[in-house]
C-alpha angles and dihedrals in degrees: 000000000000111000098199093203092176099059107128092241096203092047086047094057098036089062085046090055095049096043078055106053096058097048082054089055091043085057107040110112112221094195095047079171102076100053095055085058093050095054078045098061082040086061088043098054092048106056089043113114093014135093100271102169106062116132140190084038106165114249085220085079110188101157127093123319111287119194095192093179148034097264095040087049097059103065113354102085089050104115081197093056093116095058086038106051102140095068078081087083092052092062112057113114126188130037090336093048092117093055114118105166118192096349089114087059146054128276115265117188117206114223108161112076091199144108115202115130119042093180099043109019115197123253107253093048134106090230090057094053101050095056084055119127112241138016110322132174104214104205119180114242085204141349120280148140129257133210122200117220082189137345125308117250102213115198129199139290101028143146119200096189105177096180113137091034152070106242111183106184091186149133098024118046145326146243121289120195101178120174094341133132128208106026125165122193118178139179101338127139118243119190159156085355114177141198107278115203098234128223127144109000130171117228100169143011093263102032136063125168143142126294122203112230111295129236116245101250117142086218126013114188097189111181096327133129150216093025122166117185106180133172086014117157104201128182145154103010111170092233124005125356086219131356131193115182140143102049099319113153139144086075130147122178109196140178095353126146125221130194144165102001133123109211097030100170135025119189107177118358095215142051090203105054108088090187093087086070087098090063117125121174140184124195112179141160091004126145125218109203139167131350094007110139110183149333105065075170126350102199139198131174103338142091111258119180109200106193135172097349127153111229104182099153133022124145106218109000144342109224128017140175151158140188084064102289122193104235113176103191108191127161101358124140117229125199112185123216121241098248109098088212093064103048099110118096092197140059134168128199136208100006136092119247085240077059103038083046085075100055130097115239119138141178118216126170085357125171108223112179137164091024094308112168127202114195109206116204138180127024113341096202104038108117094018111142115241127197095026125137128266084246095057099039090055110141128256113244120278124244101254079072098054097097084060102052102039093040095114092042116145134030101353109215089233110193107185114254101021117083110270 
C-alpha cells in the first residue's frame, strides 16, 4: 500500500467533510414522519397471525427459530442464512433503512485476531478489510477475540457480518465510522473498550495519518450516513456505548442489548453546532438491561424515534436531550427503578422549563411500570400525517408487547444451515 505521507491532513479531512455533508442532506429525510409510520406498519404486519400476547417467556429460548419482529422476520429463520448472507441489506427498517453495506462486493473472512500494523495491515485482519476500496461483506473464519491497538477506521461501504461466530471486539479500541456512508455492523460482541493514545493510523487504502487519542467509545458515528448496527451486546466502554455526532443521520439502531454501562448513547456532542440538525435516528426492538445508568439516549438537535424498546434498569433517568430535539417514544416498556428520586423517564438540560415546554417530545403507547413517569412536552400533534389509510396509519405495538419484540435482542448463536 501507498502511504501518501504527504497528504495535507487538515485539507484531507476537510474534503471528506464536505463530501460528507452532502450525502447527510441528501439523506436527510424533511417528513421524518412518515418513515416512523412506516417501521410501525412493519411492526404491525409482522405480529399479525401469531401469539402475540404471551407473556413470562424465558429470555434462554431452545426451542424453534422465532423471528419476534420486522427486521428479525426478514432473514433469521432462513436455515440457508449462511450461503445467503446478503439478504441481511434488504432488512433494515427506520432512518438506516436504505443501508446496504458490502452487497455490492465480494465476501472477505477474517482469520487473523490481531492488530499489529496500523499503517500495512496484514491480509487476513479485520483492520485490513475495512480500509478496503469498494463494497465489501467482512465475514469471521472463527471465533475469536480482538483486540484493538487503536481505534478502527471504518470506510464505506462495509459490512462487518459476524453470524456463525463468536466475535468478541474488546479490551483495546473501538470502532470508528467518520465521514462514511453505508456501513453495516452486525452481531458482534463490544466490549470493555478503553481510551487509545493515537498516532499513525490507515483509513483507506490510499491514505495514513495521525490520530489524536480516542475516546474510548465502543462505537463513534462522526458525520457519516446511512449506518445500520444490529444484534450488537455492548458493555463497559470507557466513554459512550455508541455515539453519533457532527451531522451524522439515516441511522437505525436495532435489536441490540446494553448492559452495565453509565453514558450509553450520545446523539450530538454540542449544543452549539447546528449542523446536527440533519440527525435522524431510529432505536427499535433494543433491550436495556442491567447496570446502565443514563442517556438512552441522550439527544440534541435531531429527530429520534424510539419505538418498541425494553428499559428494565437505568440509575437516574432513560432519555435525555437538549437543543430542542424532536423524540417520538412509542411502544416502549418502562421499569422504573426503586429509588423516588429516578422515576422519571425524561430530562431535559440547559433549558428552562418556559423553554423545554416547546419541544416535541411525545409518549404514545408507552409502558410505564414501577412509578415510571414520562413528561411530554411541545406540540403533541406537530408532524402527524394526515389523509393516510387505515393501512398505513396502523398502530405500533403497544408496550405490553415489547418482551416479545425485543426477546432476541443482542448477539444471535448462528450455526449454517439451521435457522439463526
Amino acid at each position: 500500500m501507498k502511504a501518501n505521507a504527504d497528504v495535507d491532513e487538515d485539507e484531507y479531512w476537510r474534503n471528506r467533510a464536505a463530501e460528507a455533508q452532502k450525502i447527510a442532506q441528501d439523506a436527510y429525510n424533511p417528513d421524518p414522519e412518515l418513515v416512523t409510520d412506516n417501521l410501525n406498519a412493519a411492526v404491525s404486519r409482522a405480529m399479525l397471525g401469531r401469539n402475540s400476547t404471551r407473556r413470562s417467556l424465558k429470555r434462554k429460548y431452545k426451542g424453534p427459530c422465532l423471528a419476534t419482529n420486522p427486521i428479525d422476520r426478514c432473514w433469521r429463520c432462513d436455515p440457508n442464512w449462511a450461503t445467503n448472507r446478503k439478504k441481511l441489506a434488504e432488512c433494515p427498517l427506520g432512518f438506516g433503512h436504505k443501508t446496504i453495506g458490502g452487497k455490492r462486493g465480494p465476501i472477505y473472512v477474517v482469520t487473523d485476531a490481531s492488530d499489529d500494523d496500523l499503517i500495512n495491515p496484514k491480509p487476513g485482519t479485520l483492520r485490513y478489510g475495512v480500509i478496503q476500496k469498494g463494497p465489501l461483506w467482512i465475514i469471521f473464519g472463527r471465533s475469536m477475540i480482538i483486540r484493538l491497538s487503536q481505534e478502527l477506521m471504518i470506510s464505506s461501504d462495509k459490512t462487518i457480518d459476524a453470524r456463525g461466530a463468536n466475535v468478541h471486539i474488546a479490551y483495546g479500541a473501538g470502532l470508528t465510522i467518520q465521514f462514511v456512508n453505508n456501513v453495516i455492523i452486525h452481531n458482534l460482541h463490544i466490549h470493555d473498550i478503553i481510551s487509545k493514545s493515537g498516532g499513525m493510523i490507515r483509513d483507506s487504502v490510499d491514505h495514513y495519518g495521525f490520530r489524536t487519542q480516542s475516546d474510548g467509545d465502543g462505537i463513534s458515528i462522526f458525520g457519516s450516513t446511512n449506518v445500520w448496527i444490529d444484534h450488537i451486546s455492548m458493555s463497559n466502554c470507557q466513554d459512550g456505548l455508541i455515539d453519533a455526532i457532527m451531522g451524522s443521520t439515516a441511522i437505525t439502531i436495532s435489536n441490540c442489548h446494553f448492559t452495565h454501562h453509565n453514558e450509553v448513547m450520545l446523539f450530538g456532542a454540542s449544543d452549539s453546532y447546528a449542523g446536527d440538525s440533519v440527525m435522524q435516528i431510529t432505536i427499535a426492538f433494543n433491550h436495556f438491561g442491567r447496570g446502565l445508568v443514563q442517556r438512552m439516549p441522550r439527544c440534541r438537535w435531531g429527530f429520534f424515534h424510539v419505538v418498541n424498546n425494553d428499559y428494565t434498569h437505568w440509575l437516574m433517568y432513560a432519555i435525555g436531550g437538549s437543543q430542542h430535539p424532536t423524540i417520538v417514544s412509542q411502544g416502549n416498556r418502562f421499569i422504573a427503578p426503586p429509588n423516588p428520586n429516578a422515576k422519571q423517564v425524561t430530562k431535559r438540560e440547559y433549558a428552562m422549563e418556559a423553554e423545554w415546554k416547546k419541544w416535541s417530545w411525545r409518549s404514545e403507547g408507552d409502558l410505564l411500570m414501577n412509578g415510571a413517569v414520562f413528561i411530554p412536552s411541545g406540540d403533541q400533534t406537530k408532524g402527524k400525517k394526515k389523509g393516510l389509510s387505515r393501512y398505513d396509519m396502523i398502530s405500533f405495538k403497544p408496550g405490553t408487547y415489547v418482551r416479545r419484540l425485543a426477546r432476541f435482542s443482542g448477539t444471535l448463536a448462528c450455526t449454517p444451515r439451521k435457522p439463526c
